[in-house]
C-alpha positions as CSV (number, residue, x, y, z in Angstrom):
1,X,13.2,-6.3,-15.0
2,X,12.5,-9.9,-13.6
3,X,10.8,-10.5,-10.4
4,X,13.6,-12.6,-9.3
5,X,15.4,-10.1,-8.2
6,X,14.7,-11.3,-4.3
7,X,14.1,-14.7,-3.7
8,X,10.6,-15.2,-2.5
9,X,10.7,-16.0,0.8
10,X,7.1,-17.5,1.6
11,X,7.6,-17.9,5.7
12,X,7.6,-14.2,6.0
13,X,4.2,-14.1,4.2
14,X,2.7,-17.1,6.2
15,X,2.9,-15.0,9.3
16,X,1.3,-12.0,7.7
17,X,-1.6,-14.4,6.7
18,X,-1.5,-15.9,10.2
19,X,-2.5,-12.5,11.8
20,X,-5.1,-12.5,9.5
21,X,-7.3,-15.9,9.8
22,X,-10.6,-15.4,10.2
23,X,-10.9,-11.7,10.0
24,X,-13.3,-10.1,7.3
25,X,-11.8,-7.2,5.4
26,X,-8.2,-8.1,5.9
27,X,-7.7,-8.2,2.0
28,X,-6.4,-4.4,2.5
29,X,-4.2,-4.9,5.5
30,X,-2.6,-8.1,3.9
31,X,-1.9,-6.5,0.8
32,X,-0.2,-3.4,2.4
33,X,1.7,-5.6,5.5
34,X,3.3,-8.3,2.2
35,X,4.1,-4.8,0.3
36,X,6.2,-3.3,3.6
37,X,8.1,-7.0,3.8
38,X,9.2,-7.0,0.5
39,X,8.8,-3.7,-1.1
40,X,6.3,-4.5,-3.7
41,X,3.8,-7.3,-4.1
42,X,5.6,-10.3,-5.9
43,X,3.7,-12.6,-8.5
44,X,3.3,-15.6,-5.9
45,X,2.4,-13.8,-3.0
46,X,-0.5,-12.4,-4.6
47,X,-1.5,-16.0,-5.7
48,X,-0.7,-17.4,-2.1
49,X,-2.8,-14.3,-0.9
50,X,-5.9,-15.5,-2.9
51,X,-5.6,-19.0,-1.9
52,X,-5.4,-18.0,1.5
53,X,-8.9,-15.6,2.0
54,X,-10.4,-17.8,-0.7
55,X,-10.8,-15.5,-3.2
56,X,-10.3,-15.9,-7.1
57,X,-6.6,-13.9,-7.8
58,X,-8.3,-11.8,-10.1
59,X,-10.0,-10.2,-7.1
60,X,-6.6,-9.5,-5.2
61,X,-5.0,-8.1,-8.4
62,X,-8.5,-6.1,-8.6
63,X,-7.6,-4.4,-5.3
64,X,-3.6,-4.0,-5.7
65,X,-4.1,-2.3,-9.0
66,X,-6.9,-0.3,-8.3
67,X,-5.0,1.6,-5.2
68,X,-2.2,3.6,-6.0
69,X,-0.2,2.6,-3.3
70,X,0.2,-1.0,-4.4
71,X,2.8,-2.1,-6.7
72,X,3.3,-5.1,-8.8
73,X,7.0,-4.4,-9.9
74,X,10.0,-4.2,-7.0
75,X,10.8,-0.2,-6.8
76,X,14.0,1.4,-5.9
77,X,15.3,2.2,-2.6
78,X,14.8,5.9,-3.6
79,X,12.1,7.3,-4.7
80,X,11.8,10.1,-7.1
81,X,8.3,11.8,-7.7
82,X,8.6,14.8,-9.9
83,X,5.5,17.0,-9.6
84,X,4.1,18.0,-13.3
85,X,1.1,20.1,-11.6
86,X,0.4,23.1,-13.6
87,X,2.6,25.4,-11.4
88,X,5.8,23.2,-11.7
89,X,5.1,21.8,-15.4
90,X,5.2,26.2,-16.4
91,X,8.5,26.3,-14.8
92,X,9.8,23.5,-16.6
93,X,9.3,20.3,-14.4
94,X,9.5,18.2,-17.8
95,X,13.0,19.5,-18.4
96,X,13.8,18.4,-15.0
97,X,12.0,14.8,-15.4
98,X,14.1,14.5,-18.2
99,X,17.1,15.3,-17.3
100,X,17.2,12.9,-14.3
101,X,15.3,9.6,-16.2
102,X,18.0,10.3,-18.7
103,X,20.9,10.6,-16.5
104,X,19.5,6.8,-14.9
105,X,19.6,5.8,-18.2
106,X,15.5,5.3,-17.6
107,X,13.4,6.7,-20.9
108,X,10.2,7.8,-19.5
109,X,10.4,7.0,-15.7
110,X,10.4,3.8,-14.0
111,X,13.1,1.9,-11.6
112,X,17.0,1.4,-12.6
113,X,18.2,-2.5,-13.1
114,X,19.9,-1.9,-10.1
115,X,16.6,-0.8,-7.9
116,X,18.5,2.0,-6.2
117,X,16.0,4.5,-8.2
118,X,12.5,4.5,-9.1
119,X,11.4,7.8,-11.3
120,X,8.1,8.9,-11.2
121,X,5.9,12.1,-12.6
122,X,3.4,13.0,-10.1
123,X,0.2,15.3,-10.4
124,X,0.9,17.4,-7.7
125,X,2.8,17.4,-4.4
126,X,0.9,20.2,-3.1
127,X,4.0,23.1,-2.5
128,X,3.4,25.1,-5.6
129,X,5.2,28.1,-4.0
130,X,8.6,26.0,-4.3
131,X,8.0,25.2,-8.0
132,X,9.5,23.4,-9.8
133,X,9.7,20.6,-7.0
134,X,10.4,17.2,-6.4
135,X,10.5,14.5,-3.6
136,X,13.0,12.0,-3.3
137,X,11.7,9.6,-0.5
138,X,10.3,11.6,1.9
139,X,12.4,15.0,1.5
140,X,11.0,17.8,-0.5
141,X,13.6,19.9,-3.2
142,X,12.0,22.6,-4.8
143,X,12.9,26.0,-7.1
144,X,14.7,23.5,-9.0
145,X,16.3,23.9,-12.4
146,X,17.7,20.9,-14.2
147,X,20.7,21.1,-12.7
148,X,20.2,21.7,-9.5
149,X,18.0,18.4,-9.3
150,X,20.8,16.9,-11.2
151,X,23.6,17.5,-8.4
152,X,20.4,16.6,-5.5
153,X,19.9,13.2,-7.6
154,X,23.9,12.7,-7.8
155,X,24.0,13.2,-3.8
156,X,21.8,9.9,-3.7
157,X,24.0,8.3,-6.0
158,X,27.1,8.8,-4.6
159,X,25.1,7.3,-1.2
160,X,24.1,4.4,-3.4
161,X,27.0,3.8,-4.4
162,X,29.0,3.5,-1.5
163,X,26.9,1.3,0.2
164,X,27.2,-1.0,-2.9
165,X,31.1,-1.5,-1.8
């Protein structure tokens, strides 16, 4: 998948960097504030981010790919994090991770051409009682089998799709 998916729009990040001018330790807020506007942190806004606090770009890509919360590649609008811990992983959370990156036609997790789905294994989401579980944004499905995530996962495409007409 290409960057080019959005055109860059380098206004919007002149006025994060304006709030910015002069403050020490605003590499972190920057980063985060340029992620919100445009859902990841595109190739030339990390190199405008660099020129901008006078810093070498290998120290900004040092910090967005050190933090987990930073991505380099645009996501979906829908996220889908499906917990492998060892309580949902003995109750089959693989089957269910596999079911659903195959149905999006994504082998192994990642984000559909289309961005309406990123697909992501997580560690843990911390409700083992509801295992197997997964999040999709910020609602919480668990005691899933594979098809059961299948028709939750269908639900948000169905949305997807009629907001695409």
């Amino acid at each position: 998948m290409s960057e080019s998916v959005q055109t860059f729009d380098g206004a919007k990040l002149n006025a994060i960097l304006s709030r910015f001018v002069g403050k020490p330790g605003a590499l972190i807020p920057i980063l985060q504030q340029t992620q919100d506007e445009y859902g990841y942190l595109p190739r030339e806004a990390v190199r405008r981010i660099a020129r901008g606090l006078r810093m070498p770009e290998a120290q900004v890509y040092g910090v967005a790919t050190f933090y987990a919360q930073f991505h380099l590649k645009p996501r979906g609008r829908h996220i889908i994090r499906v917990c492998l811990g060892t309580a949902c992983h003995v109750r089959g959370a693989e089957m269910i991770f596999s079911r659903i990156t195959s149905a999006l036609d994504l082998n192994g997790g990642g984000t559909t051409e289309d961005l309406a789905f990123t697909v992501e294994k997580v560690a843990c989401l911390g409700c083992c009682g509801l295992a197997p579980m997964m999040m999709i944004d910020d609602e919480t499905y668990g005691r899933l089998t594979p098809k059961s995530a299948m028709e939750i996962v269908n639900g948000y495409l169905g949305e997807t799709l009629a907001r695409a007409s």
